[in-house]
Every structure is written in structure tokens, then in C-alpha cells.
N, CA, C and O atoms as a CHARMM CRD file, in Angstrom:
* protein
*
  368
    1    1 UNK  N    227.55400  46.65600-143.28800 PROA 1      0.00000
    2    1 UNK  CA   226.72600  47.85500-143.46200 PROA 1      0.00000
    3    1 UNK  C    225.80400  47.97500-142.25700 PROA 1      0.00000
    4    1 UNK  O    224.90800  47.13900-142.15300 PROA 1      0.00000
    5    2 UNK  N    225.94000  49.01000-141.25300 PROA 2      0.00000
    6    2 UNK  CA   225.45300  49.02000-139.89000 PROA 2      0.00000
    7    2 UNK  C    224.44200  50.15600-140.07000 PROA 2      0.00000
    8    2 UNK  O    223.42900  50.08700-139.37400 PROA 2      0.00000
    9    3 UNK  N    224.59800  51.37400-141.05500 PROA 3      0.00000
   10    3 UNK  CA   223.69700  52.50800-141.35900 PROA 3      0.00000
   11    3 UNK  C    222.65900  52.37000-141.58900 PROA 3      0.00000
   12    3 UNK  O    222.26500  51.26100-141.95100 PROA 3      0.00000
   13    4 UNK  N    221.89000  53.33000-141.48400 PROA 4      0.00000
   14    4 UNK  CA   220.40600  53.48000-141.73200 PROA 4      0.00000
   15    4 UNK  C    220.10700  53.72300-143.00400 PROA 4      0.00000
   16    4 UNK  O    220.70500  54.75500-143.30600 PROA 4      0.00000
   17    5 UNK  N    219.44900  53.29000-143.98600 PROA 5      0.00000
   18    5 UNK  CA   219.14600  53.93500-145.53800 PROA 5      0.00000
   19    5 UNK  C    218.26600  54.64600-145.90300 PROA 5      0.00000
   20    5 UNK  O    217.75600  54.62500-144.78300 PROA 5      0.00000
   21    6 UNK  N    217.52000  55.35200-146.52400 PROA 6      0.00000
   22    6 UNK  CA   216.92000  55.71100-146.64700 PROA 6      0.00000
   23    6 UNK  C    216.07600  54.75200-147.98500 PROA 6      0.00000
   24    6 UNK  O    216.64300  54.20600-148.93200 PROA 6      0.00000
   25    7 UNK  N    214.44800  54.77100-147.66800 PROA 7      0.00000
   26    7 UNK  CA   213.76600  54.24400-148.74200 PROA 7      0.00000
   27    7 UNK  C    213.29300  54.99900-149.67200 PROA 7      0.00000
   28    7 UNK  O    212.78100  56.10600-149.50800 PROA 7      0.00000
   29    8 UNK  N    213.48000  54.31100-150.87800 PROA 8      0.00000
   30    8 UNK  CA   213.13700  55.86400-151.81000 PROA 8      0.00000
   31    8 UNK  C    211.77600  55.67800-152.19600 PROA 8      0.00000
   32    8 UNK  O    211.08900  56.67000-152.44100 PROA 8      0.00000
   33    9 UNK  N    211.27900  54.46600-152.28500 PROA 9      0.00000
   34    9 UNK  CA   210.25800  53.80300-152.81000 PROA 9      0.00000
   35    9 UNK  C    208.85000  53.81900-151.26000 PROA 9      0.00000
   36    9 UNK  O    208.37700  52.71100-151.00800 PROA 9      0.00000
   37   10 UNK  N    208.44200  54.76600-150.58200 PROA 10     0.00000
   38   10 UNK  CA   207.59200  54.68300-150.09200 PROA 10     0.00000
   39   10 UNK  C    206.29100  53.43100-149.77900 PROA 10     0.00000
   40   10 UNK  O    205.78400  52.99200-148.74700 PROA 10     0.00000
   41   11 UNK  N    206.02900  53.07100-151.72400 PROA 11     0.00000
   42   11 UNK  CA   204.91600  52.23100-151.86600 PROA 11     0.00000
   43   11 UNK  C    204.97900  50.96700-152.38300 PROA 11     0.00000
   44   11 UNK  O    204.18300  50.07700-152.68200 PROA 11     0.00000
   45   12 UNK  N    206.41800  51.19000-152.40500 PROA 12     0.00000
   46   12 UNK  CA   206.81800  49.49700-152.47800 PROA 12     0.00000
   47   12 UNK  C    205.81400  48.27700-151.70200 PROA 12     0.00000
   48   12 UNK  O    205.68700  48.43100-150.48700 PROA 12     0.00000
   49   13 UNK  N    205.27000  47.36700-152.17900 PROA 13     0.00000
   50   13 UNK  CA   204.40700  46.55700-151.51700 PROA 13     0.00000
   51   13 UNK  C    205.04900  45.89600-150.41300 PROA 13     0.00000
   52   13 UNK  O    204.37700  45.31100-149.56300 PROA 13     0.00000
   53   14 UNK  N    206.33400  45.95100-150.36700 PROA 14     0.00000
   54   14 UNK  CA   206.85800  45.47700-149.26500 PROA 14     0.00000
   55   14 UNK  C    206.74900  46.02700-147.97200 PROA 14     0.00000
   56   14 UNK  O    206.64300  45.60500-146.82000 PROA 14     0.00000
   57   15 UNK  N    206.81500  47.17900-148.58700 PROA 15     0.00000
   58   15 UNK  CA   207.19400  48.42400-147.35700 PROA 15     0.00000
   59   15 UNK  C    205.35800  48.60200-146.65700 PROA 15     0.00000
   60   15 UNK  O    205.15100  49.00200-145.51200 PROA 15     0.00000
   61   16 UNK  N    204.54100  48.31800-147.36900 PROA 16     0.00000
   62   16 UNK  CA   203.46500  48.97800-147.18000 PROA 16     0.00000
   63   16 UNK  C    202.94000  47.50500-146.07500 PROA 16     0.00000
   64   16 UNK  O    202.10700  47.70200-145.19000 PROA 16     0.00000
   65   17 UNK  N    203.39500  46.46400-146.23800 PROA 17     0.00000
   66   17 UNK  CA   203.55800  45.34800-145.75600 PROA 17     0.00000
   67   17 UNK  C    203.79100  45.33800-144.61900 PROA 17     0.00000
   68   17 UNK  O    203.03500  44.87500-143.76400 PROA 17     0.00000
   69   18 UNK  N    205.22700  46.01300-144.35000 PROA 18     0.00000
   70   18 UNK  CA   205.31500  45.63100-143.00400 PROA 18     0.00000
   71   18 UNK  C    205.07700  47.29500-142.44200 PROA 18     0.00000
   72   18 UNK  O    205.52700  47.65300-141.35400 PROA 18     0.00000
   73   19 UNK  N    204.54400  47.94100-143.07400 PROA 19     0.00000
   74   19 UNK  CA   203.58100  48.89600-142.54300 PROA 19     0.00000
   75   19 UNK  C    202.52900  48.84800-142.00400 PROA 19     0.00000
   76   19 UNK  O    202.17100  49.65700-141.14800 PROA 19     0.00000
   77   20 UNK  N    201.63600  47.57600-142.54800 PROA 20     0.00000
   78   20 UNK  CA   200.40000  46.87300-142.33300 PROA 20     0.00000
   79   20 UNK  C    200.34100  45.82400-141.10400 PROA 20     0.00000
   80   20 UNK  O    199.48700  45.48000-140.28600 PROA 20     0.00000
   81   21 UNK  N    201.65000  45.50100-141.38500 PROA 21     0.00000
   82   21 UNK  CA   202.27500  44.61900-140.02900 PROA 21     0.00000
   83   21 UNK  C    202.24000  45.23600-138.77200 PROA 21     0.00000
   84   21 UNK  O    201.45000  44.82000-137.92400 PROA 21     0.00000
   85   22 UNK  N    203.31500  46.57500-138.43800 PROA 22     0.00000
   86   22 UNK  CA   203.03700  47.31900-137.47400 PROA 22     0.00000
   87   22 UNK  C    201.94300  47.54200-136.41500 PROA 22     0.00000
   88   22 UNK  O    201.81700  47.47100-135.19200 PROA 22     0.00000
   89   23 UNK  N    201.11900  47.88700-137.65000 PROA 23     0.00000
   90   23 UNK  CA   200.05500  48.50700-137.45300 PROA 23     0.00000
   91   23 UNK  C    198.59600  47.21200-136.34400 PROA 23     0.00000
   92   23 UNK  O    197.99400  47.55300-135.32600 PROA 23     0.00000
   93   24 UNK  N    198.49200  45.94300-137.02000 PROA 24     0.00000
   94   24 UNK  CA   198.42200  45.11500-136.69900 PROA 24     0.00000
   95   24 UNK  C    198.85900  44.69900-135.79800 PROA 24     0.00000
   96   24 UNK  O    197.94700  44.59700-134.97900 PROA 24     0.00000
   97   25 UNK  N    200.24100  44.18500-135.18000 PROA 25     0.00000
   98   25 UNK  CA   200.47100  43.70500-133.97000 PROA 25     0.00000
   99   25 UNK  C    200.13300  44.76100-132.73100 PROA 25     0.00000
  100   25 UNK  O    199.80800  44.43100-131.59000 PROA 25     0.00000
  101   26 UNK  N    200.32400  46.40200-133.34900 PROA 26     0.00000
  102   26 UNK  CA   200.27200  47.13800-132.19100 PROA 26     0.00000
  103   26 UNK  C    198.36600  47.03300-131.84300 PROA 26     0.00000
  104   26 UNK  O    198.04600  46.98500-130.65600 PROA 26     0.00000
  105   27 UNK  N    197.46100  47.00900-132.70300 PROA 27     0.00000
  106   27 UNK  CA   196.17400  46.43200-132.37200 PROA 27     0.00000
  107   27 UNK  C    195.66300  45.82700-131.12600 PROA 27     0.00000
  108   27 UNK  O    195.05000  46.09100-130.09200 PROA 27     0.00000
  109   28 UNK  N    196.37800  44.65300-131.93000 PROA 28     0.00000
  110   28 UNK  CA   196.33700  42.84100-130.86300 PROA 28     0.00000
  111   28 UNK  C    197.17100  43.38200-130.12700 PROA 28     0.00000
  112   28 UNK  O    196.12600  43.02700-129.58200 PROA 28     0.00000
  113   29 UNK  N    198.14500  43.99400-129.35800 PROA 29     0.00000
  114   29 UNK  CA   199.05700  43.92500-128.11000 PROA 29     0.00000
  115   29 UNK  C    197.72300  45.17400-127.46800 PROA 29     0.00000
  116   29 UNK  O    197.02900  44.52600-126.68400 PROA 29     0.00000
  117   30 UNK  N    197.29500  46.35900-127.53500 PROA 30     0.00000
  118   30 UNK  CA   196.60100  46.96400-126.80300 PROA 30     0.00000
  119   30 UNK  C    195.72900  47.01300-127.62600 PROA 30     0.00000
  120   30 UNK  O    195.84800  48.01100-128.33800 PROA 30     0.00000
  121   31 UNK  N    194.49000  46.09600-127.98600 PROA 31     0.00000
  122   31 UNK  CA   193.61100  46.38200-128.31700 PROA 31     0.00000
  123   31 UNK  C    193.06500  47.58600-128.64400 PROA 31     0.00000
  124   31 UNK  O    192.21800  48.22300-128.01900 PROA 31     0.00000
  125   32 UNK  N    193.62100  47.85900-129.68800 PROA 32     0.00000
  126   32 UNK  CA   193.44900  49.47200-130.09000 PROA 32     0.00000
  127   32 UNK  C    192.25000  49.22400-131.57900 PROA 32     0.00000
  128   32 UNK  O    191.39100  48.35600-131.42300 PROA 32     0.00000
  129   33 UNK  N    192.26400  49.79600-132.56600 PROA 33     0.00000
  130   33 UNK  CA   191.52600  50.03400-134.02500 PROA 33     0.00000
  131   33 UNK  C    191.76200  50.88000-134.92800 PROA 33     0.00000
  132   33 UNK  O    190.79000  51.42500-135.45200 PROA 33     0.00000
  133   34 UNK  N    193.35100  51.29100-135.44200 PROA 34     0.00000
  134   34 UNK  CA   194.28300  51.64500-136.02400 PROA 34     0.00000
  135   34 UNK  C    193.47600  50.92300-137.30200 PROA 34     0.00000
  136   34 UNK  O    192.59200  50.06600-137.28800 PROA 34     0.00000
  137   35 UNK  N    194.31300  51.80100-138.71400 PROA 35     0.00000
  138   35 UNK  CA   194.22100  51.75300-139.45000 PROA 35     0.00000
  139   35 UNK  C    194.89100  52.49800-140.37500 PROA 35     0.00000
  140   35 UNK  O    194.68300  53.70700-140.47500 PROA 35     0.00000
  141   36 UNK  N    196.04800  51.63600-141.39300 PROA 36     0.00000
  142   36 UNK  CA   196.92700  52.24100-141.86400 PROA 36     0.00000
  143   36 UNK  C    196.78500  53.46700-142.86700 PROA 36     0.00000
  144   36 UNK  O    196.17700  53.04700-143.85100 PROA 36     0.00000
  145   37 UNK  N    197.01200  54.44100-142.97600 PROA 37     0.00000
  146   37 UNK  CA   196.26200  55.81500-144.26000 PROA 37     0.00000
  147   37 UNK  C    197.75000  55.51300-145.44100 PROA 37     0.00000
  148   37 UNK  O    197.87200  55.40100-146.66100 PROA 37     0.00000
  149   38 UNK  N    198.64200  55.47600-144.30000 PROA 38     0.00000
  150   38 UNK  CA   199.94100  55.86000-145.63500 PROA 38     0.00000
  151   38 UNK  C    201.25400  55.81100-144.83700 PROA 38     0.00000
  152   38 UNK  O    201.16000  56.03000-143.62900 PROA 38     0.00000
  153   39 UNK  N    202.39600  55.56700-145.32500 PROA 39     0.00000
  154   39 UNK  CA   203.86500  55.32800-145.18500 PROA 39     0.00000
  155   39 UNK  C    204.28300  56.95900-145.59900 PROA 39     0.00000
  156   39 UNK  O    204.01600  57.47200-146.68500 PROA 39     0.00000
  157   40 UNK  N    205.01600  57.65100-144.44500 PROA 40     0.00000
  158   40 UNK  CA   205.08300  59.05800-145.09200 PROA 40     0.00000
  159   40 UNK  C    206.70200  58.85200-144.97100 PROA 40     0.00000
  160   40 UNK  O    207.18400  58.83900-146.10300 PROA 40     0.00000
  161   41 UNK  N    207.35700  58.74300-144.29700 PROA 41     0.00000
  162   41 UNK  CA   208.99000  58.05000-144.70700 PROA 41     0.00000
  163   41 UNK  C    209.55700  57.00100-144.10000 PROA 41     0.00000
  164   41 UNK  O    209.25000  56.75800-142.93400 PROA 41     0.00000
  165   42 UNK  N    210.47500  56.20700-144.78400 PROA 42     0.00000
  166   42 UNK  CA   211.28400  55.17000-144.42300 PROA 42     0.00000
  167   42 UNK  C    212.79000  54.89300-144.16900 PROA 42     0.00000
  168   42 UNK  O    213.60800  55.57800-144.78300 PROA 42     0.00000
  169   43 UNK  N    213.23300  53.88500-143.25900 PROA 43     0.00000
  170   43 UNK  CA   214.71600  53.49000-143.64600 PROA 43     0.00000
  171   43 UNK  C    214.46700  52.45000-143.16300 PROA 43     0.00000
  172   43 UNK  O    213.55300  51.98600-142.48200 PROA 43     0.00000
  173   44 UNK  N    216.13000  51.82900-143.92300 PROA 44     0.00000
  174   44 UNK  CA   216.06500  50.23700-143.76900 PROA 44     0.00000
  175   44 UNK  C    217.53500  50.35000-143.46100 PROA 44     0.00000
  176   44 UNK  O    218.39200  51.16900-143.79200 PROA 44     0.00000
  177   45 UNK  N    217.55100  48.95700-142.51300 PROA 45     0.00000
  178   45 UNK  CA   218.86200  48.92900-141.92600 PROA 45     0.00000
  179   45 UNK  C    219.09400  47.28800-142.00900 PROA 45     0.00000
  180   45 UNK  O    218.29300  46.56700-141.41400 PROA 45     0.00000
  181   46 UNK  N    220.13600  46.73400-142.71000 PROA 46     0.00000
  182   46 UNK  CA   220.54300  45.37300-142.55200 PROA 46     0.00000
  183   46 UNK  C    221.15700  44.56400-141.41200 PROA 46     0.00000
  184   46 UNK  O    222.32500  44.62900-141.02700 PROA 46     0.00000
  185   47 UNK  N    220.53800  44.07300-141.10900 PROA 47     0.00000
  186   47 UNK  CA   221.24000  43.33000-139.46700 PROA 47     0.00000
  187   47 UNK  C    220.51100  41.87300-138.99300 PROA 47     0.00000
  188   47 UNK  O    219.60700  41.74300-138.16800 PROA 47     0.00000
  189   48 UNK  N    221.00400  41.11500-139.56100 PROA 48     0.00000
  190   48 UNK  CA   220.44300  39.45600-139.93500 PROA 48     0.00000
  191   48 UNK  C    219.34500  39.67300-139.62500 PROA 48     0.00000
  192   48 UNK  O    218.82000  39.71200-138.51200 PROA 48     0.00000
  193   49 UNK  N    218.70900  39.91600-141.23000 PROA 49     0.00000
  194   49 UNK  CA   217.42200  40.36200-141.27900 PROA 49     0.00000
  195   49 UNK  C    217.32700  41.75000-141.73700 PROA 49     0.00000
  196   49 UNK  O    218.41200  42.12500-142.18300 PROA 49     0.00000
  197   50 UNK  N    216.54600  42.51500-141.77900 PROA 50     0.00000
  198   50 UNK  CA   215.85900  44.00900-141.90700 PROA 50     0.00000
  199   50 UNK  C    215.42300  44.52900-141.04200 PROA 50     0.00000
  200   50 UNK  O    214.59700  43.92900-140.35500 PROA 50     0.00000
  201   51 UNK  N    215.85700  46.04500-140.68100 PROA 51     0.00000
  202   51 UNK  CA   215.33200  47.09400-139.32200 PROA 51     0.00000
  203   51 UNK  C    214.61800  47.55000-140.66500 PROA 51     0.00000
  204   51 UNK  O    215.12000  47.54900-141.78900 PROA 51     0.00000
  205   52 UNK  N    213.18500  47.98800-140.26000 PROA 52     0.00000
  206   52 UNK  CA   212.48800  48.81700-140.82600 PROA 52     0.00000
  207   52 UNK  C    211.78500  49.87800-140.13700 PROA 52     0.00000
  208   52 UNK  O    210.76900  49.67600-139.47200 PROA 52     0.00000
  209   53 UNK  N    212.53900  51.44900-140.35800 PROA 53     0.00000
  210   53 UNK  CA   211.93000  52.30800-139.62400 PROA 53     0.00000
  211   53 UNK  C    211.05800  52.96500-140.26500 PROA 53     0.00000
  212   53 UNK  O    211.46700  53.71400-141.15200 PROA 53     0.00000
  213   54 UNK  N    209.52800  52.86600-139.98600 PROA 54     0.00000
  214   54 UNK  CA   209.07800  54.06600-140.98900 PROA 54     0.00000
  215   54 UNK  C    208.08900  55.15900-139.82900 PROA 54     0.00000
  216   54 UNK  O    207.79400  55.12500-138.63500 PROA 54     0.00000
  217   55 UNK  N    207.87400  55.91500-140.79600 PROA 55     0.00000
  218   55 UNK  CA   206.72700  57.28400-139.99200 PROA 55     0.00000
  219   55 UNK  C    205.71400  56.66900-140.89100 PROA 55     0.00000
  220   55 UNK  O    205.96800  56.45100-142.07600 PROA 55     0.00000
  221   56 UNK  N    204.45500  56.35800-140.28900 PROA 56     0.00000
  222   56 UNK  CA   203.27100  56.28700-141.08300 PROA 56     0.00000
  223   56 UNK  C    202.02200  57.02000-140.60800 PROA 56     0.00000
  224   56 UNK  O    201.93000  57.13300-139.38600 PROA 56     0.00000
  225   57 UNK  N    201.30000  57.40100-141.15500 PROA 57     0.00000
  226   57 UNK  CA   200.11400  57.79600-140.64400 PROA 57     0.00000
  227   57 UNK  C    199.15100  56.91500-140.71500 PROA 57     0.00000
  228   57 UNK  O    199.26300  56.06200-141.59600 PROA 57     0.00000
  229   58 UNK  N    197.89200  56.87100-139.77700 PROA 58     0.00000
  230   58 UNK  CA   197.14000  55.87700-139.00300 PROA 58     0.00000
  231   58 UNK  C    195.72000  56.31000-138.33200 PROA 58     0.00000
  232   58 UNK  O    195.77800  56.55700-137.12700 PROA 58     0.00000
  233   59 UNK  N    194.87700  56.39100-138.75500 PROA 59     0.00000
  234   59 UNK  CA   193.80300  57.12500-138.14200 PROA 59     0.00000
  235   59 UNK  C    192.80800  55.85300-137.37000 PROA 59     0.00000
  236   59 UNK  O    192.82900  54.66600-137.69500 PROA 59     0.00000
  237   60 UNK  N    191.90600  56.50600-136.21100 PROA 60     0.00000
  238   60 UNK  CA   190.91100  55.18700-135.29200 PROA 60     0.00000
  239   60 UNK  C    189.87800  54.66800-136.74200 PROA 60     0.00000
  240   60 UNK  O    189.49100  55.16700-137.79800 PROA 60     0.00000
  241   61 UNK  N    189.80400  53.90300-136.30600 PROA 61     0.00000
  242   61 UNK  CA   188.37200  53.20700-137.08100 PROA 61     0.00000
  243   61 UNK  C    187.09500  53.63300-136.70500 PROA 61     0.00000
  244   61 UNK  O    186.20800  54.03400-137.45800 PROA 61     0.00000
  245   62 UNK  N    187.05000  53.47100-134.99100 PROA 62     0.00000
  246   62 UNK  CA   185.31100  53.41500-134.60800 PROA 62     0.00000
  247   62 UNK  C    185.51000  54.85900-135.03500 PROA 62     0.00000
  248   62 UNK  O    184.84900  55.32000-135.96600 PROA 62     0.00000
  249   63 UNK  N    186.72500  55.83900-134.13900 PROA 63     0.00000
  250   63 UNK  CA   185.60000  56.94200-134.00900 PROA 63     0.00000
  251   63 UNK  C    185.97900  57.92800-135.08500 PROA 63     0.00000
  252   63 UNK  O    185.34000  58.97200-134.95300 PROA 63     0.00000
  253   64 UNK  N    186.94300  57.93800-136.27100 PROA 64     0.00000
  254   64 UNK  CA   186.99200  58.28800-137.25400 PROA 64     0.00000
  255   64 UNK  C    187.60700  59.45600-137.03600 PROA 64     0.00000
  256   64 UNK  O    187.31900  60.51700-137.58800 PROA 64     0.00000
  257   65 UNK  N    188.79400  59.21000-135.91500 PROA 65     0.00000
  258   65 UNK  CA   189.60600  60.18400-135.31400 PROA 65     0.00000
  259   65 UNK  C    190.41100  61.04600-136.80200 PROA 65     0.00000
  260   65 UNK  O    190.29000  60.62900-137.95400 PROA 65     0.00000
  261   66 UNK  N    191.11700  62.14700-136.45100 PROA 66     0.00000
  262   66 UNK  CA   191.51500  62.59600-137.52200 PROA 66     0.00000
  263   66 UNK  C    193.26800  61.88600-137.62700 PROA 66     0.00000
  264   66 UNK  O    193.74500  61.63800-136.52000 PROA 66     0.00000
  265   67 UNK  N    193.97900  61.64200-138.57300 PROA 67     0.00000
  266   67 UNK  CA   194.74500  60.89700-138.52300 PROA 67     0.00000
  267   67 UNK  C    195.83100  61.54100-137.66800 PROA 67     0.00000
  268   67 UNK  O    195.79200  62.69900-137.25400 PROA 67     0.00000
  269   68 UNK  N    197.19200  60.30400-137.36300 PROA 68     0.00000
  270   68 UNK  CA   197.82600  60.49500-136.39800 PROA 68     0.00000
  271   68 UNK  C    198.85800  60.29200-136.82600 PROA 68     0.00000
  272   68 UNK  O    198.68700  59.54100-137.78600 PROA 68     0.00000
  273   69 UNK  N    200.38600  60.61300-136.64400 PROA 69     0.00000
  274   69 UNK  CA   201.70400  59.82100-137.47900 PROA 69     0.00000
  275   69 UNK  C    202.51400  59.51300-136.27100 PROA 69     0.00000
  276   69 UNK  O    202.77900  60.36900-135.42800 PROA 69     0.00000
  277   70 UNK  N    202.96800  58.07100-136.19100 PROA 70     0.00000
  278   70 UNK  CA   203.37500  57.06200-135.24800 PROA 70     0.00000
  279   70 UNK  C    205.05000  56.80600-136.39000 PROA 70     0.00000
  280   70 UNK  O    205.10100  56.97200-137.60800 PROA 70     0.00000
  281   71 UNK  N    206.34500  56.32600-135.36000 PROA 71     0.00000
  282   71 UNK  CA   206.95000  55.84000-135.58700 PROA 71     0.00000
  283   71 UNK  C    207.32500  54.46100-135.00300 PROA 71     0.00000
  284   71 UNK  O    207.61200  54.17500-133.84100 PROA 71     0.00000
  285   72 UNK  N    207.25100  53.68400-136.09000 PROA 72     0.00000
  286   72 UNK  CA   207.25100  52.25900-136.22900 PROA 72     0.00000
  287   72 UNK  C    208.83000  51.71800-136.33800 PROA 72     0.00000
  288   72 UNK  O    209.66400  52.42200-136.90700 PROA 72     0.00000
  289   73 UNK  N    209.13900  50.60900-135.84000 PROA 73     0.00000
  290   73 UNK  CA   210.27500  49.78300-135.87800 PROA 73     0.00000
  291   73 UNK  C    210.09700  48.40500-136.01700 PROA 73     0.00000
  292   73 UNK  O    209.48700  47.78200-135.14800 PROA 73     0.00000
  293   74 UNK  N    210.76800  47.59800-137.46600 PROA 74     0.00000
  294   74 UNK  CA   209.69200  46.21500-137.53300 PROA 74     0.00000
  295   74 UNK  C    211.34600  45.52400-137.77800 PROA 74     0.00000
  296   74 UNK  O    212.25000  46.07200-138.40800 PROA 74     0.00000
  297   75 UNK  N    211.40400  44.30600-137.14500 PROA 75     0.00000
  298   75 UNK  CA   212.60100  43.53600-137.90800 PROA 75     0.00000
  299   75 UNK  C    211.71100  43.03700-138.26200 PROA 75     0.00000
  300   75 UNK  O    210.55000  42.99400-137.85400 PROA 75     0.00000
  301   76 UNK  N    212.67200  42.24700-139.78100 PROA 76     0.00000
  302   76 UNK  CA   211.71900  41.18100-140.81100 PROA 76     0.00000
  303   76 UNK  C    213.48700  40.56900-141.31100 PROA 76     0.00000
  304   76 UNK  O    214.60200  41.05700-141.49400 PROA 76     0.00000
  305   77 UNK  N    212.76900  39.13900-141.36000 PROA 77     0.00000
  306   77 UNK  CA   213.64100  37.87800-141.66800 PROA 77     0.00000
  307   77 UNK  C    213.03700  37.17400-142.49400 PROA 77     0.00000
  308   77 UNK  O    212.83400  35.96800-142.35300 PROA 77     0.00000
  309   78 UNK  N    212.61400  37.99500-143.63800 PROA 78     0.00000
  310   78 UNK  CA   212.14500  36.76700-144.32700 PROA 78     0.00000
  311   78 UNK  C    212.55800  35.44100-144.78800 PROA 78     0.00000
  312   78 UNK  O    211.68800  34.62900-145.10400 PROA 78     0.00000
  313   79 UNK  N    213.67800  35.17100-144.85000 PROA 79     0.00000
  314   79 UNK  CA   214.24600  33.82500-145.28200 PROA 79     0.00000
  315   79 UNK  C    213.63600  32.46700-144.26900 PROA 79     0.00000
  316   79 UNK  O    213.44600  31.29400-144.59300 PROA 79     0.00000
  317   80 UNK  N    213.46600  33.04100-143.16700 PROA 80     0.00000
  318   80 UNK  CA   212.98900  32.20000-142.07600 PROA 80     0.00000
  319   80 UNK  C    211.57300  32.71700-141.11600 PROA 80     0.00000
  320   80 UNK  O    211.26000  32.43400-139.96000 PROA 80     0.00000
  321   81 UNK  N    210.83000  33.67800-142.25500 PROA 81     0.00000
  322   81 UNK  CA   209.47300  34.11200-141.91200 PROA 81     0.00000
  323   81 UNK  C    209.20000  34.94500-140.59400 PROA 81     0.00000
  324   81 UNK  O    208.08400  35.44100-140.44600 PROA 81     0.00000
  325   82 UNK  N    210.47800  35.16800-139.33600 PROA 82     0.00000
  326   82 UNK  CA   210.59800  36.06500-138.47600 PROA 82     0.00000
  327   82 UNK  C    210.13900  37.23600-139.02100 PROA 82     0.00000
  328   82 UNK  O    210.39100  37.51100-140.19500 PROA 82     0.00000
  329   83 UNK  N    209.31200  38.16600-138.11300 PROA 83     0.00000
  330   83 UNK  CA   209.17100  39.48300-138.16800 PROA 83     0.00000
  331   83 UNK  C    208.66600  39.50400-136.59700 PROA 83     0.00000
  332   83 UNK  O    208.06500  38.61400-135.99500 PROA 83     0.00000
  333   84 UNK  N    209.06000  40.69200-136.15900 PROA 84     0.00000
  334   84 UNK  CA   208.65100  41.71700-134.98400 PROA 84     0.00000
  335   84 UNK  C    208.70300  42.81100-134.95700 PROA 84     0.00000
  336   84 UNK  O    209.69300  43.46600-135.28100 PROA 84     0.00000
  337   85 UNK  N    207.30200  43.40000-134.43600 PROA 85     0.00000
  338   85 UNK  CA   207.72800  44.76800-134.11700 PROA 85     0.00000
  339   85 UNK  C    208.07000  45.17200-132.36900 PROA 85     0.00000
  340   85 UNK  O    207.56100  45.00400-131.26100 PROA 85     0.00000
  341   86 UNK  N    209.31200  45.82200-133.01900 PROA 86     0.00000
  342   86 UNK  CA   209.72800  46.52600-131.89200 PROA 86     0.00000
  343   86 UNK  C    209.59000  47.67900-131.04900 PROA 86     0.00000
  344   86 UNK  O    210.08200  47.76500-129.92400 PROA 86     0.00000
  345   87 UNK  N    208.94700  48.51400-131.58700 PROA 87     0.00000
  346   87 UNK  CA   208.61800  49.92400-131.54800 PROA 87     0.00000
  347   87 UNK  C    207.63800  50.53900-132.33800 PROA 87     0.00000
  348   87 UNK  O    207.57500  50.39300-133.55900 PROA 87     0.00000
  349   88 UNK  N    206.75600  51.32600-131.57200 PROA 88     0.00000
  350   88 UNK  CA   205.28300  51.28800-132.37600 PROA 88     0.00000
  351   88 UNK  C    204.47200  52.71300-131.19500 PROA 88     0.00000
  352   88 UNK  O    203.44400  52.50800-130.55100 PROA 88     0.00000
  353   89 UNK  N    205.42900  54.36300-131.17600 PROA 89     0.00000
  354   89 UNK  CA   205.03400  55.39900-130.93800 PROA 89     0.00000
  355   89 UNK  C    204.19900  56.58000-131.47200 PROA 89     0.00000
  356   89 UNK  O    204.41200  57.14600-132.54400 PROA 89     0.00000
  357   90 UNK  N    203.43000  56.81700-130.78300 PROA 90     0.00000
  358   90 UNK  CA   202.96000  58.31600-131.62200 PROA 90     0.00000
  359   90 UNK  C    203.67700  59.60600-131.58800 PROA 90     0.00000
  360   90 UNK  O    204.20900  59.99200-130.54800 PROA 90     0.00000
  361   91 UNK  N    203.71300  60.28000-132.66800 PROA 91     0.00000
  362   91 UNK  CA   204.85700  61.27700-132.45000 PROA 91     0.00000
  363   91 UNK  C    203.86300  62.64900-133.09000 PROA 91     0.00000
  364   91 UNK  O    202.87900  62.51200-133.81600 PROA 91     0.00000
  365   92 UNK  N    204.38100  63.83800-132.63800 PROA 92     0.00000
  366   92 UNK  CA   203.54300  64.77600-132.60900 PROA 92     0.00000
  367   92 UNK  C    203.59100  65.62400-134.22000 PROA 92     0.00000
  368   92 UNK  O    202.85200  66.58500-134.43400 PROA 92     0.00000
């Protein structure tokens, strides 16, 4: 199974997880102050491990920017605790 799926479950704690994840490494790599609002869609793709694509929205912290929606790309391996994100854009 090489396709993309679609998630139906938005708020799955998983999903919101490595939503939270994203969001986080892209932080710490450019010191940014992101902050997750919400998961607005997902897919998941199986490929030793999990592609997780989602659109989330994300607004600044300090300056209480108005929110923004970024597309995210996270593998996750949980069996062996791997995760990365791969991709972590703002989209208009």
C-alpha cells in the first residue's frame, strides 16, 4: 500500500501528536514561537513506518499574530520510537 489515505479522525490524539511534534521541531530548527490552534486535514501513508501529511493551523505566541495554515510532513516509527519531520511550509 504506497497511497496516500485520507484521515477521517482529525482529533485523534495521535494525530494531534505528531501535529504537536511538527510544530515543535520546526521551533528548535529556526527558533521560531509557533503554536499549534488545530489539525484542519490529514493523510497517512504506510512506508516502514508512517508519512503523516497534515494542514494545520498555527498562530505566533509573542506577537499574537493572526493564525497561519502550514503543511507539515512527519515520518513516525513508533515500534522503534523514530519520528522526523520532513517538511514543515506555510501555505497561503
Amino acid at each position: 500500500m504506497d497511497g496516500w489515505q485520507p484521515i477521517s479522525n482529525l482529533k485523534d490524539p495521535k494525530v494531534v501528536e505528531i501535529a504537536e511534534f511538527a510544530v515543535k521541531q520546526h521551533n528548535m530548527k529556526i527558533n521560531d514561537m509557533l503554536r499549534l490552534v488545530s489539525v484542519i486535514k490529514g493523510e497517512s501513508q504506510i512506508v516502514n513506518g508512517v508519512n503523516y501529511k497534515l494542514v494545520i493551523s498555527a498562530a505566533e505566541v509573542l506577537t499574537k499574530m493572526t493564525e497561519s495554515n502550514y503543511r507539515v510532513v512527519v515520518w513516525d516509527k513508533p515500534w522503534t520510537k523514530e519520528r522526523n519531520l520532513t517538511s514543515f511550509e506555510k501555505i497561503a
